[in-house]
Backbone bond lengths (Angstrom), bond angles and torsions (degrees), N, CA, C in turn:
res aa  C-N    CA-C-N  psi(-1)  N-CA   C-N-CA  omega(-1)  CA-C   N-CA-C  phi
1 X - - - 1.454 - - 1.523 108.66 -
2 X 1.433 128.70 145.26 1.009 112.39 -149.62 1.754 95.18 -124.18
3 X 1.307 110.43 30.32 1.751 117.66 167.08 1.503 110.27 -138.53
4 X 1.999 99.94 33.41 1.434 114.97 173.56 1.893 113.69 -56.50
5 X 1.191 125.72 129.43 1.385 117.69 -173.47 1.720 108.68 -81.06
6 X 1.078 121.43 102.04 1.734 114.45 -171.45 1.521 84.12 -87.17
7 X 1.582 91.56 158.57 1.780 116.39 -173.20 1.578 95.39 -84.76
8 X 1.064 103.59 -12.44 2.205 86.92 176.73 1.484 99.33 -150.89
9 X 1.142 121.01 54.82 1.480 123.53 169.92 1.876 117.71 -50.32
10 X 0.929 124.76 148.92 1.303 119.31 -164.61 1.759 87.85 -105.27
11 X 1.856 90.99 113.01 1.721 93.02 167.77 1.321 118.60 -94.06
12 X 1.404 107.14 178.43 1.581 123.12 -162.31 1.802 88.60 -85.19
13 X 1.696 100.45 169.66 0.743 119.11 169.39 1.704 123.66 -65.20
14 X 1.492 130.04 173.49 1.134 124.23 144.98 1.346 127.20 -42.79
15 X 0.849 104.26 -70.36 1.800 126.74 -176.30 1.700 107.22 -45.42
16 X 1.331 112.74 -40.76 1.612 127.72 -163.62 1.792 83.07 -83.11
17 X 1.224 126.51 -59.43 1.793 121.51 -166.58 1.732 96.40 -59.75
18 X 1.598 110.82 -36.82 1.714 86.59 -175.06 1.158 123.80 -106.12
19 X 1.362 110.12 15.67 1.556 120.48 144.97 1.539 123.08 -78.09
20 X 0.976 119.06 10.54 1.882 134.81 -140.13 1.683 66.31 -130.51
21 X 1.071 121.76 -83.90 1.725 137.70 174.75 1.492 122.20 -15.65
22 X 1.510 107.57 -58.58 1.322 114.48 -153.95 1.700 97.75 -87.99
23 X 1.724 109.65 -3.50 1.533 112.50 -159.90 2.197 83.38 -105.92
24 X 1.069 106.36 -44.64 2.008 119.02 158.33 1.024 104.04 -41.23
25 X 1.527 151.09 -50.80 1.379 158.46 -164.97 1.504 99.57 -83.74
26 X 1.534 114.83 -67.78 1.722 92.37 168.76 1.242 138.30 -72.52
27 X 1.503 123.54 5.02 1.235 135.51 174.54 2.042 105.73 -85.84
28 X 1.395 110.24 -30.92 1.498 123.76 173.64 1.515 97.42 -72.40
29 X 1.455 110.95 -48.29 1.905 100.87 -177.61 1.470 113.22 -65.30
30 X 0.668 113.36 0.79 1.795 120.01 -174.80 1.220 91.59 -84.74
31 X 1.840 104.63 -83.16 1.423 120.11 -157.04 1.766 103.73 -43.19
32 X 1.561 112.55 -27.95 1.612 102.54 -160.22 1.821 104.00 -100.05
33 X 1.379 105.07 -8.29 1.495 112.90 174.13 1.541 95.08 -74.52
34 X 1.074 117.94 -66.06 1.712 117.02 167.54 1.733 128.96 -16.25
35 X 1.831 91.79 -61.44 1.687 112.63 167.58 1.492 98.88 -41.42
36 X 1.264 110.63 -71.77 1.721 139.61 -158.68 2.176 86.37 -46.07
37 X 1.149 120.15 -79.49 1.007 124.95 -165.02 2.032 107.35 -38.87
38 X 1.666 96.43 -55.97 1.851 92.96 -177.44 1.336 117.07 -55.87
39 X 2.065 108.88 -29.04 1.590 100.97 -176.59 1.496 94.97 -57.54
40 X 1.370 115.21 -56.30 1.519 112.26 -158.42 1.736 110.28 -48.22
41 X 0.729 118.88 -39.41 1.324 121.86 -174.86 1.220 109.98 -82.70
42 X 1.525 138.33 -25.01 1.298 123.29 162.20 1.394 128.71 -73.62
43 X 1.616 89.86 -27.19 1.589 98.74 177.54 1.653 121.94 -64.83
44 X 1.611 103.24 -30.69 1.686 98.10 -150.39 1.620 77.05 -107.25
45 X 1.159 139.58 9.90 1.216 120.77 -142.15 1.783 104.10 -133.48
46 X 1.209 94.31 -46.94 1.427 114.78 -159.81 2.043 94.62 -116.48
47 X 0.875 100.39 -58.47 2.187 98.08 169.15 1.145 118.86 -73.78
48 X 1.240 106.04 -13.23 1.634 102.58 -163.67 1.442 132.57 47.28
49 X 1.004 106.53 61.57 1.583 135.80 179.48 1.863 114.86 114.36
50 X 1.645 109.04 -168.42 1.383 96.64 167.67 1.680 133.99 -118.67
51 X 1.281 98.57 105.62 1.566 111.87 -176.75 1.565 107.54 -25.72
52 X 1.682 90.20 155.41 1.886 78.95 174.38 1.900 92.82 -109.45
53 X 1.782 91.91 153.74 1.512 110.53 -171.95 1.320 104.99 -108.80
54 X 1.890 111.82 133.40 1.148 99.16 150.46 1.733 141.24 -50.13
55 X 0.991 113.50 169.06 1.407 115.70 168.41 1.437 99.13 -50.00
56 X 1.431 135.68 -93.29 1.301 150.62 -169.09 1.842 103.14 -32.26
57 X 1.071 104.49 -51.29 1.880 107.41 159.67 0.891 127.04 -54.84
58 X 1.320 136.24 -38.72 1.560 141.48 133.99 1.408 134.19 -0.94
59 X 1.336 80.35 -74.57 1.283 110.79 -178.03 1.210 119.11 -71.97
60 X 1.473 138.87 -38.84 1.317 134.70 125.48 0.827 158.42 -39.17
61 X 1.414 118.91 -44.34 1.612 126.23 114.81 1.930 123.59 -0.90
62 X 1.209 99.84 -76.72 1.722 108.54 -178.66 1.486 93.76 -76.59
63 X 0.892 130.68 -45.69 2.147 113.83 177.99 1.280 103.79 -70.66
64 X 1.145 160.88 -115.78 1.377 152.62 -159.78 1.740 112.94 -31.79
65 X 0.976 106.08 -46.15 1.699 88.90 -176.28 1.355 112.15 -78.40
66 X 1.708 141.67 -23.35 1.030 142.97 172.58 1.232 128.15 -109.97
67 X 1.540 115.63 -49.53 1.283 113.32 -165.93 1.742 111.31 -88.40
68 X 1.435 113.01 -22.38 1.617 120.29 172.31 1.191 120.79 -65.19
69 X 1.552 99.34 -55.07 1.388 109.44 173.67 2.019 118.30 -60.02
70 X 1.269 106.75 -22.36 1.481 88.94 -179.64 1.573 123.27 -98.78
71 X 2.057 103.52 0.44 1.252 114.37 151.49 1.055 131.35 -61.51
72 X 1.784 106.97 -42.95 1.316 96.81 -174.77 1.417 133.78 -95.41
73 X 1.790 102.06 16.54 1.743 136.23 -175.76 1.273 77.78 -93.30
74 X 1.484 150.49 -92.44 0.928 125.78 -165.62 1.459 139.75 -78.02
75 X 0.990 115.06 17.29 1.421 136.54 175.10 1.821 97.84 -75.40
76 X 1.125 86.46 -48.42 1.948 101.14 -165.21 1.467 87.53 -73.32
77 X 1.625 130.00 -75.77 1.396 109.95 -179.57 1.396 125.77 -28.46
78 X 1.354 131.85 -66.64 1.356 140.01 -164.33 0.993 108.63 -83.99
79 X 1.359 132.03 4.20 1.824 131.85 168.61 1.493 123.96 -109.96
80 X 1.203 90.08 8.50 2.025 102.57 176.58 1.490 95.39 -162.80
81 X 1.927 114.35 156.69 1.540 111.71 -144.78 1.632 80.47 -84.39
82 X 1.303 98.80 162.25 1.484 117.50 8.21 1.562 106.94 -110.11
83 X 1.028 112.56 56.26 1.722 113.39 150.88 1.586 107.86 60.94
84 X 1.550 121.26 15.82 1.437 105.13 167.13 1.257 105.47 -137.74
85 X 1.232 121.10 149.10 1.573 132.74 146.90 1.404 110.89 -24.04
86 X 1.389 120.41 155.19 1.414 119.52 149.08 1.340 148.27 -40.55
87 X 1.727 107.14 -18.96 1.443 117.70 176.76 1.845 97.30 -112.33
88 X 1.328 121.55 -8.61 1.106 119.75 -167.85 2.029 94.59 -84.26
89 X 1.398 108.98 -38.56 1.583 121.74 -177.46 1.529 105.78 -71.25
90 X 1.274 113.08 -36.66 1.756 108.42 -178.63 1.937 112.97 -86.35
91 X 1.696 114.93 12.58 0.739 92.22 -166.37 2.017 90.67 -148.96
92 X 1.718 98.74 26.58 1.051 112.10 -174.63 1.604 142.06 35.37
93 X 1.890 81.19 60.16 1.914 95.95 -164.73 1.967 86.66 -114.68
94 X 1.289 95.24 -171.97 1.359 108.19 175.21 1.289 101.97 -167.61
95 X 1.674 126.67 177.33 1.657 145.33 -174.35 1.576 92.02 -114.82
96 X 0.898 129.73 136.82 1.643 137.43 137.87 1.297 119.58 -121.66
97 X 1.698 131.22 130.81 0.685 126.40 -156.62 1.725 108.78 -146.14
98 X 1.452 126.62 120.26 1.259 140.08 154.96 1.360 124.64 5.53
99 X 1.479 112.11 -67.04 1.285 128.73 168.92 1.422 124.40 -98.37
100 X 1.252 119.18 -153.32 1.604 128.23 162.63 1.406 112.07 -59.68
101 X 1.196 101.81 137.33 1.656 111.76 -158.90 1.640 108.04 -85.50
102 X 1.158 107.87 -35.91 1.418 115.03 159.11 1.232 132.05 -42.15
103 X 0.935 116.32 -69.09 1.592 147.31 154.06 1.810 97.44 -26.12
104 X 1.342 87.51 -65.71 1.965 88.15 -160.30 1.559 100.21 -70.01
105 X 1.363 124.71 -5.28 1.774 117.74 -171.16 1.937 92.37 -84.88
106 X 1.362 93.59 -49.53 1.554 79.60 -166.02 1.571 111.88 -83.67
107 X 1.308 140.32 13.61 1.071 150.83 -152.06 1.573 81.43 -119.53
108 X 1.486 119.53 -62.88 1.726 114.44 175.21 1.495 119.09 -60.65
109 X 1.406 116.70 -50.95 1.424 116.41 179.93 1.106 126.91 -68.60
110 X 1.963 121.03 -21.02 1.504 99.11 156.47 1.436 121.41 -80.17
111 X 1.391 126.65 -18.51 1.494 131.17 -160.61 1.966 88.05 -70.94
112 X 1.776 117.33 -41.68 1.643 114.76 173.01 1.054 114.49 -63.76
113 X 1.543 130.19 -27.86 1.375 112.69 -161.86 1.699 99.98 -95.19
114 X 1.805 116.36 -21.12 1.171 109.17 -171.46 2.296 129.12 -61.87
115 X 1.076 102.07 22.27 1.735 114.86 177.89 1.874 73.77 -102.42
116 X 1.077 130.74 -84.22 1.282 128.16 -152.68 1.544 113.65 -45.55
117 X 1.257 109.97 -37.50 1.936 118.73 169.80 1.566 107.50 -54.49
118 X 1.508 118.67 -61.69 1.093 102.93 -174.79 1.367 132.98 -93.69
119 X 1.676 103.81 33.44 1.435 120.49 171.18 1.350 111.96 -76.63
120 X 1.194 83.75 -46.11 1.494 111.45 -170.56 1.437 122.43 -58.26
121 X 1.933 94.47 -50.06 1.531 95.40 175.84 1.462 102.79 -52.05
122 X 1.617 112.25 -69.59 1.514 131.10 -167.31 1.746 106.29 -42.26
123 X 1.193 128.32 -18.30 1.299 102.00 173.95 1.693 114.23 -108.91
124 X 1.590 116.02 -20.86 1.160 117.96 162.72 1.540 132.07 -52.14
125 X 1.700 105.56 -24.65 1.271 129.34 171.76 0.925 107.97 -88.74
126 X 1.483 143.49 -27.23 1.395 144.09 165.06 1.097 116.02 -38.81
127 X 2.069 101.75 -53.66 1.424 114.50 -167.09 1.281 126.99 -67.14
128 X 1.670 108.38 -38.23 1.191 131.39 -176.16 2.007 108.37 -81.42
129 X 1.435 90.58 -49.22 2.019 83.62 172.43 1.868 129.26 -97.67
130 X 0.947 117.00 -17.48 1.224 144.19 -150.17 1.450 110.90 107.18
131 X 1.635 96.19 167.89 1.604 115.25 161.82 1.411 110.58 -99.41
132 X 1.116 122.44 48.64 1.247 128.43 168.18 1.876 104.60 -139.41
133 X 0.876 133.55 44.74 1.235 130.56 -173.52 1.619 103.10 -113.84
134 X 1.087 144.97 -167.04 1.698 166.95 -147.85 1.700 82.30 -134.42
135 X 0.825 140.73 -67.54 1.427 147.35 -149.99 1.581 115.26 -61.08
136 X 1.562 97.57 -48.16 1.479 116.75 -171.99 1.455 101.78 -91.52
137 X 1.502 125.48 -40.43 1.331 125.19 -177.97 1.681 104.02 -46.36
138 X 2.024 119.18 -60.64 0.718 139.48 -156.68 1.428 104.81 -51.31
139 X 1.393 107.37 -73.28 1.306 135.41 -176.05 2.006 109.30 -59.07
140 X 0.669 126.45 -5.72 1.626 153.64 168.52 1.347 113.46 -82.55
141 X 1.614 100.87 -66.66 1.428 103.88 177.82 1.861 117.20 -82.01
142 X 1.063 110.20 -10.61 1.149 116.25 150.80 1.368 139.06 -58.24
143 X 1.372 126.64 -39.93 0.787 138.78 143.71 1.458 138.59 -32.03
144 X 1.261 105.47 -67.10 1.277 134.38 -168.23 1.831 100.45 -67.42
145 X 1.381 106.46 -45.43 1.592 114.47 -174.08 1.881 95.99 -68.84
146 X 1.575 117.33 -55.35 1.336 97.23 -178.83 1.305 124.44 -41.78
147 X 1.698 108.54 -58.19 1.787 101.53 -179.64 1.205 107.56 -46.25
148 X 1.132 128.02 -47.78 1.787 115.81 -161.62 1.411 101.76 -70.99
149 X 0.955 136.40 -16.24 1.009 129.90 -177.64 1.631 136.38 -84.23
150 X 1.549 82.28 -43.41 1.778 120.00 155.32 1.178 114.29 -41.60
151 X 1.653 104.47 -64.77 1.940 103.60 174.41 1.325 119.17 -76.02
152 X 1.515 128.78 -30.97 1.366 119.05 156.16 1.050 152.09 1.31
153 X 1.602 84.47 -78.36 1.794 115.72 173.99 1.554 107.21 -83.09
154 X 1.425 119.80 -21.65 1.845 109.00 160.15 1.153 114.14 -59.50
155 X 1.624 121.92 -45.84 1.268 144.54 167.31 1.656 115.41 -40.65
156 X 1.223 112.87 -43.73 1.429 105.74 -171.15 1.499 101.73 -132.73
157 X 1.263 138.22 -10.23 1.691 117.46 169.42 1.440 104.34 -88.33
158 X 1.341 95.39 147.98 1.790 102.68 -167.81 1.607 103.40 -66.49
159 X 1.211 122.51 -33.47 1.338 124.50 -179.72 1.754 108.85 -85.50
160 X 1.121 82.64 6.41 1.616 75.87 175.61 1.481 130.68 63.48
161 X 1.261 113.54 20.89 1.599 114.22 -162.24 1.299 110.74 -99.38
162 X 1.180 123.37 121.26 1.797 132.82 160.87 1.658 111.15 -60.12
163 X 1.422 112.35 160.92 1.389 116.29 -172.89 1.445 107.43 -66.30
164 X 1.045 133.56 -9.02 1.910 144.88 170.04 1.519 86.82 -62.53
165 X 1.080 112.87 -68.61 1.373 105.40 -151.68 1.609 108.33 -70.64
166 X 1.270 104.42 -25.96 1.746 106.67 -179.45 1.613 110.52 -52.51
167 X 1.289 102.80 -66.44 1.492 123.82 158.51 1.472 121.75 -33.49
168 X 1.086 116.64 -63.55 1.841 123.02 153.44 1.443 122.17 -35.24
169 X 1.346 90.55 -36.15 1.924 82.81 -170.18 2.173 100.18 53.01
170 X 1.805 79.53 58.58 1.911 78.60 175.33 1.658 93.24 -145.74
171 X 1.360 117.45 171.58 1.079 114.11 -177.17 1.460 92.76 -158.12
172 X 2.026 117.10 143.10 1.486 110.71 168.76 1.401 108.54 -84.99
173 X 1.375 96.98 143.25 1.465 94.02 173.31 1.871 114.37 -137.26
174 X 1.143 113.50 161.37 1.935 97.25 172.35 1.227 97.27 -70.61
175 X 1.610 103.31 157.98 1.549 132.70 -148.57 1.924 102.62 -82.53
176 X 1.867 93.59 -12.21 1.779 79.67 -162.02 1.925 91.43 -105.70
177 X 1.252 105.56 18.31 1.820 117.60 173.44 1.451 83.77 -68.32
178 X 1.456 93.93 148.51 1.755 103.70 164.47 1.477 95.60 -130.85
């Protein structure tokens, strides 16, 4: 099987995962320029202008149209071969993973996408309550601590693994590792 998890797989470099990244980041600007385009067209087109949203609509709003959908885009990439994202394939990386590969994509890709969820909450709640609330602070500083934390541990575990992947029981590896 060729997303066998070896006990000492030889990982990629820094440089190679955030080039893997920066090619993930324009593959997300696509998918959300896309989003961006259907709101527009449902809005001006089909509502005839733009309704006003509750907070809680909001907020559902920005989780299902963006942040679900790009879990479960990459969930599906990295859980059947060849085991990489879009920037992970143009830059000859792959996922291997311990267990069921399925399992371990969406188990990793929400634990990555979760700094971006609670940006979202925390500033949608900003908008709607202030930025001075318990809610937005929380959910703000939440945020902010995952990324740092996220790159950290790329930064300093030799394998390079973020808490997704700990949790995953997945590891990146180059694509021609077996």
């Amino acid at each position: 099987m060729d997303n066998v998890y070896q006990d000492t797989p030889e990982v990629p470099g820094i440089k190679l995962r955030f080039k893997a990244l920066f090619f993930d980041w324009l593959f997300i600007l696509v998918c959300l320029v896309v989003v961006a385009i259907l709101n527009f067209i449902i809005t001006f087109f089909i509502l005839d202008g733009i309704p006003q949203y509750t907070s809680v609509q909001a907020q559902l709003i920005a989780t299902f149209c963006s942040v679900v959908p790009i879990i479960l885009i990459f969930s599906y990439m990295e859980g059947r071969a060849p085991y990489a994202s879009f920037g992970k394939r143009r830059t000859g990386l792959k996922v291997v993973y311990r267990g069921n590969p399925v399992a371990g994509s969406l188990i990793r890709n929400t634990m990555k996408f979760l700094p971006w969820q609670f940006g979202h909450m925390s500033t949608i709640s900003g908008i709607y309550n202030g930025f001075d609330t318990p809610f937005y602070i929380t959910f703000y500083a939440l945020s902010m601590i995952l990324v740092i934390v996220y790159i950290g541990m790329v930064f300093v575990r030799k394998d390079h693994r973020h808490p997704g992947d700990i949790l995953a029981g997945s590891t990146v590896v180059k694509a021609s590792e077996q």
